[in-house]
Backbone as CSV, one residue per row, in Angstrom:
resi,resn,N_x,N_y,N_z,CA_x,CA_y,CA_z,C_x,C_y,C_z
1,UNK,-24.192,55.118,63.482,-23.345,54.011,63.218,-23.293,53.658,61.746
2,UNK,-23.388,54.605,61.011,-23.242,54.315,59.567,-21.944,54.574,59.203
3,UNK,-21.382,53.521,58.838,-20.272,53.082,57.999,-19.428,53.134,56.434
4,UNK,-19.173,53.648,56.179,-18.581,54.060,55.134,-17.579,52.822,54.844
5,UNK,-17.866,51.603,53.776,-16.679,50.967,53.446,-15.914,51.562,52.208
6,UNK,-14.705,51.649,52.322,-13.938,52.159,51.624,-12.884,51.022,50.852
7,UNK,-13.018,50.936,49.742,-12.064,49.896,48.940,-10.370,50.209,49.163
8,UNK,-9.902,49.382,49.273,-8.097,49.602,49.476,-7.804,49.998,47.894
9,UNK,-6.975,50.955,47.699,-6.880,51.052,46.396,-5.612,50.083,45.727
10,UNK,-5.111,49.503,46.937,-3.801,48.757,46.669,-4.676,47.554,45.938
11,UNK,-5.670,46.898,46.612,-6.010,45.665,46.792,-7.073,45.757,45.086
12,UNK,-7.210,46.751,45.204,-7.905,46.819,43.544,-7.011,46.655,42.623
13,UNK,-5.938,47.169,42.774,-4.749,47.217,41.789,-4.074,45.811,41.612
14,UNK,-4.187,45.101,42.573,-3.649,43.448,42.413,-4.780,42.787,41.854
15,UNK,-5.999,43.019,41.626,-7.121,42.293,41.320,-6.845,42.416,39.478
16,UNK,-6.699,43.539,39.583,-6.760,44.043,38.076,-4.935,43.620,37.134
17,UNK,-4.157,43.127,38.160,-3.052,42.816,37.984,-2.897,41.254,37.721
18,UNK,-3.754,40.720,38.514,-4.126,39.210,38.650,-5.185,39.082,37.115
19,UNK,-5.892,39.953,36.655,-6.733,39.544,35.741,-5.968,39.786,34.189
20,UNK,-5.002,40.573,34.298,-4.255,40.730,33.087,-3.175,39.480,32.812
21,UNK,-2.667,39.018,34.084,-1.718,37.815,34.095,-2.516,36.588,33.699
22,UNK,-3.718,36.322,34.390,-4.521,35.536,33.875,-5.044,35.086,32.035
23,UNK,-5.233,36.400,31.908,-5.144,36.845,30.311,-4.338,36.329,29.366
24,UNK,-3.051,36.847,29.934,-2.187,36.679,29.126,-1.382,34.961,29.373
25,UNK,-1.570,34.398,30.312,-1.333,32.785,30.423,-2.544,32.437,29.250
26,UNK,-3.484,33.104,29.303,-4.504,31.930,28.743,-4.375,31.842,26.765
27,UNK,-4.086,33.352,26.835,-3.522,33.630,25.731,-1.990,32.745,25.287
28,UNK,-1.192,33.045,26.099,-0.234,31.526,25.574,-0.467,29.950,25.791
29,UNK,-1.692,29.810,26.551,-1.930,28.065,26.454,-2.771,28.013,25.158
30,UNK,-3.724,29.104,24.897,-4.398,29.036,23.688,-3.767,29.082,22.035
31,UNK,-2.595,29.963,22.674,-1.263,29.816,21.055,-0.915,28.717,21.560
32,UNK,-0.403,27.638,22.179,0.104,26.337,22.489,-1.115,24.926,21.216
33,UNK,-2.159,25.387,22.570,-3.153,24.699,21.741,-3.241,24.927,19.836
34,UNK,-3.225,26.084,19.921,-3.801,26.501,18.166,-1.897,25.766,17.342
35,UNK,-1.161,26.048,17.803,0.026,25.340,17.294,0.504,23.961,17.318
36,UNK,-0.398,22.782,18.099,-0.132,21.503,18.319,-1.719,21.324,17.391
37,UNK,-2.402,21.727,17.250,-3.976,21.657,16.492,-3.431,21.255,14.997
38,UNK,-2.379,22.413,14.871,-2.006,22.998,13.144,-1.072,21.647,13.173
39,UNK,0.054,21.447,13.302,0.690,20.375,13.432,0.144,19.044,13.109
40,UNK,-0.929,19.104,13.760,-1.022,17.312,14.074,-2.074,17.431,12.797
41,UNK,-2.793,18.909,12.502,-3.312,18.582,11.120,-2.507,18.385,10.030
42,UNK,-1.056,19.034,10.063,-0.277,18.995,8.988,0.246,17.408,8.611
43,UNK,0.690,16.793,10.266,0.745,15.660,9.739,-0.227,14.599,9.240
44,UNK,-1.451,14.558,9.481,-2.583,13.945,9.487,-2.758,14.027,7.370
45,UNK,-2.870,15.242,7.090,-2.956,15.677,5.691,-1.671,15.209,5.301
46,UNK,-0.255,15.016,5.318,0.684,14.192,5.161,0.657,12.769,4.660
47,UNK,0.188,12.233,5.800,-0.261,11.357,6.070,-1.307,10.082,5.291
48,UNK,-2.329,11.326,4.928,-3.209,10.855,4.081,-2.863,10.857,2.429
49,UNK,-2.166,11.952,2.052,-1.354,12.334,0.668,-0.593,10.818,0.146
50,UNK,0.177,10.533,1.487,1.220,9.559,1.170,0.079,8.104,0.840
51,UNK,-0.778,7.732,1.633,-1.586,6.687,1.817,-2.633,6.652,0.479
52,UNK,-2.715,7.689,0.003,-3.718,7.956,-1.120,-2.610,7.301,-2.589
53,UNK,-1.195,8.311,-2.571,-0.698,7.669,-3.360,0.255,6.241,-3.584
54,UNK,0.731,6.047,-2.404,0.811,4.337,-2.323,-0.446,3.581,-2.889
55,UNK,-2.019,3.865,-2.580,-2.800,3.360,-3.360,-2.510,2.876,-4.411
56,UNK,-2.640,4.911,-5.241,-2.518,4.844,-6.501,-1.738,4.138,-7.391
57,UNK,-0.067,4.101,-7.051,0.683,3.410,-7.579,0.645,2.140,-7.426
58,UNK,0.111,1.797,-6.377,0.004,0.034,-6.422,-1.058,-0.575,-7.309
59,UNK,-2.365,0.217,-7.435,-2.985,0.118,-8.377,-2.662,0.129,-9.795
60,UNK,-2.202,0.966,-9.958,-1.549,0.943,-11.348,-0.829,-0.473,-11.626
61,UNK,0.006,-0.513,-10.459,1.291,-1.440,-11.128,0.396,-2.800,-10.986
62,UNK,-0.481,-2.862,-10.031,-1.377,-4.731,-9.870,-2.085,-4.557,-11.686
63,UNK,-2.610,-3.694,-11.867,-3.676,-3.489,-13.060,-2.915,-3.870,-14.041
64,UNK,-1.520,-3.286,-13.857,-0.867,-3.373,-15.493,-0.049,-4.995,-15.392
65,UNK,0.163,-5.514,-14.092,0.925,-6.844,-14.027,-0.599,-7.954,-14.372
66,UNK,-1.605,-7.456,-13.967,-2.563,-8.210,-14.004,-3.284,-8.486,-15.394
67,UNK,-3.413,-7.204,-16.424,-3.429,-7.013,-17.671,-2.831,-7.795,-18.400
68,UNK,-1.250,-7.250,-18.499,-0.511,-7.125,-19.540,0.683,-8.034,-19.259
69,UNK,0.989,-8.441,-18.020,1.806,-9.438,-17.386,2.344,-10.749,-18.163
70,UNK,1.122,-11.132,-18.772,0.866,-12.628,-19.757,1.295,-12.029,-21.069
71,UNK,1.694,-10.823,-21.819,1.915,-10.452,-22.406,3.160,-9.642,-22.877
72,UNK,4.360,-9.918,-21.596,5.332,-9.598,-21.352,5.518,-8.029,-21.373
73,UNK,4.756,-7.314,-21.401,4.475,-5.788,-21.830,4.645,-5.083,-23.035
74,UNK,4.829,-6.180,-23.630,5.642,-5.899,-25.246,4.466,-4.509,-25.755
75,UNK,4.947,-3.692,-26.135,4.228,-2.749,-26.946,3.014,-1.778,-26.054
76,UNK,3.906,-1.869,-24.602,2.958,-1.156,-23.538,3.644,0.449,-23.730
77,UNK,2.417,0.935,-23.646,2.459,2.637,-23.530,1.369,3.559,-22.918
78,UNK,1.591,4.380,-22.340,0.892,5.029,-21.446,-0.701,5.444,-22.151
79,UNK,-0.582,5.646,-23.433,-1.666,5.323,-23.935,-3.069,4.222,-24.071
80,UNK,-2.286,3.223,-24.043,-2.818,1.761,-23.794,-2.996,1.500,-22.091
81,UNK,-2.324,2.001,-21.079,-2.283,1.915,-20.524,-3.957,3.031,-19.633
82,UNK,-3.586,4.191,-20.342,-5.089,4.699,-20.314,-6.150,4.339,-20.683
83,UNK,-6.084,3.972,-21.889,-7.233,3.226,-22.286,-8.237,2.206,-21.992
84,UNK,-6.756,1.426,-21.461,-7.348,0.014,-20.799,-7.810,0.569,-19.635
85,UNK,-7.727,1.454,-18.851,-7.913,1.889,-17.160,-7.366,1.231,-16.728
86,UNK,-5.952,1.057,-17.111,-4.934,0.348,-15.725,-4.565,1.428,-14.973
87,UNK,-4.601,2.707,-15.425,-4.282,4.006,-14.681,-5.802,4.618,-14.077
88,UNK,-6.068,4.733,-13.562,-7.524,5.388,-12.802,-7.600,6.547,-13.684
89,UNK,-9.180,6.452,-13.981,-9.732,7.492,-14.546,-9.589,8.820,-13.869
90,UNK,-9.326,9.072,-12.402,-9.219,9.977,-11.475,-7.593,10.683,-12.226
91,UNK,-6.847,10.086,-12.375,-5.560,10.736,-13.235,-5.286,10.875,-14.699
92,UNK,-6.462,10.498,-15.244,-6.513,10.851,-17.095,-6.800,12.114,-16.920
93,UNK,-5.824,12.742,-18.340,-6.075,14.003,-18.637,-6.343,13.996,-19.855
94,UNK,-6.721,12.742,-20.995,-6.846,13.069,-22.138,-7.167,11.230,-22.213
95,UNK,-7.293,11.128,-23.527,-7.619,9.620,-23.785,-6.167,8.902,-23.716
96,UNK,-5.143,9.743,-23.546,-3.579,8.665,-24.151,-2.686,9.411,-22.954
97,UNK,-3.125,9.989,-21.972,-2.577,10.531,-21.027,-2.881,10.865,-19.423
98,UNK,-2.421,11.325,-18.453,-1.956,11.075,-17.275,-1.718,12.128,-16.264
99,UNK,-2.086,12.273,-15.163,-1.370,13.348,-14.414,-1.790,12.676,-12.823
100,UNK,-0.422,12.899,-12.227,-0.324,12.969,-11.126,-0.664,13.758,-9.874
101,UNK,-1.168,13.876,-8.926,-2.069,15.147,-8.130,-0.553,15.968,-7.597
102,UNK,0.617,15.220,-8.388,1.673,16.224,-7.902,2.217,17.184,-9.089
103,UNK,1.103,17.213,-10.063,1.298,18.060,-11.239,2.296,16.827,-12.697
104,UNK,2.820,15.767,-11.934,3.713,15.420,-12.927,2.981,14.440,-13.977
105,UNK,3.551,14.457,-15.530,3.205,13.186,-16.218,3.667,11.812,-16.555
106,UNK,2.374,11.138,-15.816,2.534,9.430,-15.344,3.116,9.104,-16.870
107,UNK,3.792,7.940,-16.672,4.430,7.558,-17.695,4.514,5.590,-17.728
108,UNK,3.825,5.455,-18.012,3.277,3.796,-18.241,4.084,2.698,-19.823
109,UNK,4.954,2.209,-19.782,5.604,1.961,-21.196,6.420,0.693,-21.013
110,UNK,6.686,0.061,-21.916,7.788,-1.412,-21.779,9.079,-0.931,-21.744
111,UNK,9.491,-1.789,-20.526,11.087,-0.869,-20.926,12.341,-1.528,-21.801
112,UNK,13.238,-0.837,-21.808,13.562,-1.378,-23.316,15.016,-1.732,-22.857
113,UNK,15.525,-2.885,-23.150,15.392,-3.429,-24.900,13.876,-4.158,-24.746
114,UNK,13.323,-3.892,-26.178,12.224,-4.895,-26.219,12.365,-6.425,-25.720
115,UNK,11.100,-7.048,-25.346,11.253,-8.342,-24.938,12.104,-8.304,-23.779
116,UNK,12.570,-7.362,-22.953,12.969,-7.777,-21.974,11.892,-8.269,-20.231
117,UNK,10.428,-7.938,-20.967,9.658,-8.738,-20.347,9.448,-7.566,-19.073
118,UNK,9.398,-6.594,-19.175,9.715,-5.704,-18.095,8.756,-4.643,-18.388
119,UNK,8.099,-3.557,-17.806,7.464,-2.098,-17.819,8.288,-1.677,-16.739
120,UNK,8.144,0.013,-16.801,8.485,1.186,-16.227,7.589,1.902,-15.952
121,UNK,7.281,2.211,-14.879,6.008,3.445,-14.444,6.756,4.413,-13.607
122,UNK,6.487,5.656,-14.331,7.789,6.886,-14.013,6.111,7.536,-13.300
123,UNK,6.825,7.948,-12.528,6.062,9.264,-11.164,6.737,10.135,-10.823
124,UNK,6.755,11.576,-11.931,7.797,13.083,-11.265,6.928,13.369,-10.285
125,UNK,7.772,14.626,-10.218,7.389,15.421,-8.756,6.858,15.414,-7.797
126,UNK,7.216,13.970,-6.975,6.889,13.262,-6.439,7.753,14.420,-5.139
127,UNK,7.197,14.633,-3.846,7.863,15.839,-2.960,8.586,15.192,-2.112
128,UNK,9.377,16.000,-1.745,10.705,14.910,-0.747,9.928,15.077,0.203
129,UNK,8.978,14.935,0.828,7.886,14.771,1.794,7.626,13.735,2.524
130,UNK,7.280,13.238,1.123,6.547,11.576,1.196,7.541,10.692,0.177
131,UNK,8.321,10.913,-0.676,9.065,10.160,-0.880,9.479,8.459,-0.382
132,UNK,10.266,8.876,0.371,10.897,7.490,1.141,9.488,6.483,1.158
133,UNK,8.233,7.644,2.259,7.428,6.486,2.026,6.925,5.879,1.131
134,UNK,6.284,6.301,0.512,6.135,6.155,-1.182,6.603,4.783,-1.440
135,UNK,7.757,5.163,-1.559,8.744,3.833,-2.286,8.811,2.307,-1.051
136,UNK,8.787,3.245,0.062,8.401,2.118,1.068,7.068,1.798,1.051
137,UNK,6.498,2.377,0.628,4.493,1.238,0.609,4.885,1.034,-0.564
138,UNK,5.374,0.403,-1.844,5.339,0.000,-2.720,6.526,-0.666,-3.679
139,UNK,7.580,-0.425,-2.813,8.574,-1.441,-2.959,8.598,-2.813,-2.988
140,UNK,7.471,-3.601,-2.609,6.922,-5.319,-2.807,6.321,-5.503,-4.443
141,UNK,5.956,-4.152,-4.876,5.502,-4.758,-5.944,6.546,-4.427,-7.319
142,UNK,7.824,-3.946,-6.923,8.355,-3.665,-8.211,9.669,-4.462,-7.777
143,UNK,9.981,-4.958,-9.336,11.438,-5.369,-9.117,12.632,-4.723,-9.292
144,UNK,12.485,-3.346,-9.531,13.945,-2.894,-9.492,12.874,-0.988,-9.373
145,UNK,13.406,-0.450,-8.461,12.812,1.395,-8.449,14.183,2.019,-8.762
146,UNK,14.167,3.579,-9.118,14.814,4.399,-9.133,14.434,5.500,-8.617
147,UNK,15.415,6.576,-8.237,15.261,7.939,-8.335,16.123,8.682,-8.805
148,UNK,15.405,9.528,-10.285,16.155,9.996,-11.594,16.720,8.483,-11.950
149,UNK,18.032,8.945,-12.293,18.619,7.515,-12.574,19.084,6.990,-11.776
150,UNK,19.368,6.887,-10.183,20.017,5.928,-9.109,19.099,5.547,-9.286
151,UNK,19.888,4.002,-8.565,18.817,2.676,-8.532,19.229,3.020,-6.663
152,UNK,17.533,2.742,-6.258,17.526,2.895,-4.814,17.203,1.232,-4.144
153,UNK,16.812,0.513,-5.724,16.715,-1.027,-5.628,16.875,-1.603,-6.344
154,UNK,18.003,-2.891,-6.446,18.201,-3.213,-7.312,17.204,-4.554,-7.826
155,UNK,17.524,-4.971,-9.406,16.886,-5.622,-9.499,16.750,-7.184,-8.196
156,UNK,15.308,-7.394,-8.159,14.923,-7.923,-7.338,15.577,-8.050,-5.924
157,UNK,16.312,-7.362,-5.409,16.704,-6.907,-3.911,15.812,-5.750,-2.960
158,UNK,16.613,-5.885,-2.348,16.132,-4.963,-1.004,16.214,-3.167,-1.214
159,UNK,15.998,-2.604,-0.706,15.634,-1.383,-1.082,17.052,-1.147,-0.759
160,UNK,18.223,0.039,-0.795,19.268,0.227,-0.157,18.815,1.577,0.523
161,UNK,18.973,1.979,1.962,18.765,2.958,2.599,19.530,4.035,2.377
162,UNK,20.551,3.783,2.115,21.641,5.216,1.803,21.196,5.881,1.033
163,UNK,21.149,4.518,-0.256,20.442,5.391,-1.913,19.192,5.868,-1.473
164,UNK,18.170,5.678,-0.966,16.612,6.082,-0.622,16.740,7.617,0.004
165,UNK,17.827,7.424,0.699,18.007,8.660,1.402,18.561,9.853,0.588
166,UNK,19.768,9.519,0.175,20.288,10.103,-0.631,19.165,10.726,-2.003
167,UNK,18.822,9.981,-2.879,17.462,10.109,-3.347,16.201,11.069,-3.278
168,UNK,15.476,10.731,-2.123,14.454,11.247,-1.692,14.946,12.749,-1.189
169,UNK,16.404,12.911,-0.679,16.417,14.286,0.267,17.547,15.371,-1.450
170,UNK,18.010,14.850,-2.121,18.432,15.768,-2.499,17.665,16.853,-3.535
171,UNK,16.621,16.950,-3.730,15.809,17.676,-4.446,14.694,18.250,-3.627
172,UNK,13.492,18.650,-4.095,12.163,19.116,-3.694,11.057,18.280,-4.191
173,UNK,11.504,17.181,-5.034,10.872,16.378,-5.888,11.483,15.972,-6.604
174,UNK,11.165,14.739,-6.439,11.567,13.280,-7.239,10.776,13.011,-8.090
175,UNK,11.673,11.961,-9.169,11.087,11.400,-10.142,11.346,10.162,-9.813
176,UNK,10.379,9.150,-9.783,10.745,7.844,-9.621,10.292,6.837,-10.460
177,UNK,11.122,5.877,-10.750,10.679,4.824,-11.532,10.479,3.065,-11.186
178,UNK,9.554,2.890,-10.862,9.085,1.691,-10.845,9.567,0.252,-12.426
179,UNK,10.273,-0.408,-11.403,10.179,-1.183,-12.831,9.314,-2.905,-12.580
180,UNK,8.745,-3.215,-13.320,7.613,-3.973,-13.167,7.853,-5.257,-14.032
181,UNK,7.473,-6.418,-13.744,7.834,-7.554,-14.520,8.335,-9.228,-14.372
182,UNK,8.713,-9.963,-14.884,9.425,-10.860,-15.090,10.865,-10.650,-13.303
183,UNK,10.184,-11.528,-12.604,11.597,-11.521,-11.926,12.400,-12.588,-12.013
């Protein structure tokens, strides 16, 4: 009564058919996963870029209204502006100068005509990225912004959305100008 079990060769062939399908699902939930991972890091690092430099620029502009404010800015320059550390030591590149972590040079100065009681703090290559936000975390503290030369706000008004848009999307980087002062 000895028995010989014999494997179905069909029934092996679905086992081994079932383990490749298996495979290969797990292999696309695992590219799913690794592609919503990358993403949500991209925005996260976004995220933080934009929040780091809203800082920065608000810093600047409280330091230099807080400074030099009582002084109408008369004879302000990015030099003085280094010096004093109204610009963070984290963006000096020299004793009378500036750089932005977007490669561009900060530009700190009275704007002119003299005595008009006003500064300008220019920020290039600023990336159409973060743009909009940018100017949106820090639009309370300036009275009139630009990008290049559109005004995306006018003096002491509301930001205009068209111009912001318009603005922020037609390049790879913006230059923007903060204007600071007397409202």
């Amino acid at each position: 009564m000895n028995r010989t079990v014999r494997s179905n060769p069909l029934h092996r062939s679905r086992i081994a058919g079932n383990a490749v399908l298996f495979t290969l699902l797990s292999m696309v939930i695992g590219g799913i996963v690794v592609a919503v991972g990358v993403s949500q890091y991209q925005d996260a690092d976004r995220a933080a870029s934009v929040q780091s430099t809203v800082a920065e620029v608000n810093a600047i502009i409280g330091n230099t209204k807080q400074n030099f404010g009582q002084y109408s800015y008369a004879g302000m320059s990015t030099g003085i502006a280094v010096g004093s550390r109204v610009i963070p030591e984290s963006l000096q590149t020299s004793e009378t100068a500036a750089r932005n972590k977007f490669g561009g040079t900060i530009e700190l100065r009275e704007r002119l005509p003299a005595g008009s009681g006003t500064a300008e703090l220019v920020y290039p290559n600023v990336p159409r990225a973060i743009c909009t936000s940018l100017i949106n975390g820090t639009q309370g503290l300036a009275r009139e912004i630009l990008i290049g030369s559109s005004v995306v706000k006018a003096q002491n008004a509301q930001v205009n959305l068209a111009a912001l848009n318009a603005g922020c999307s037609t390049a790879e980087a913006a230059e923007i100008t903060w204007i600071i002062g007397r409202t």
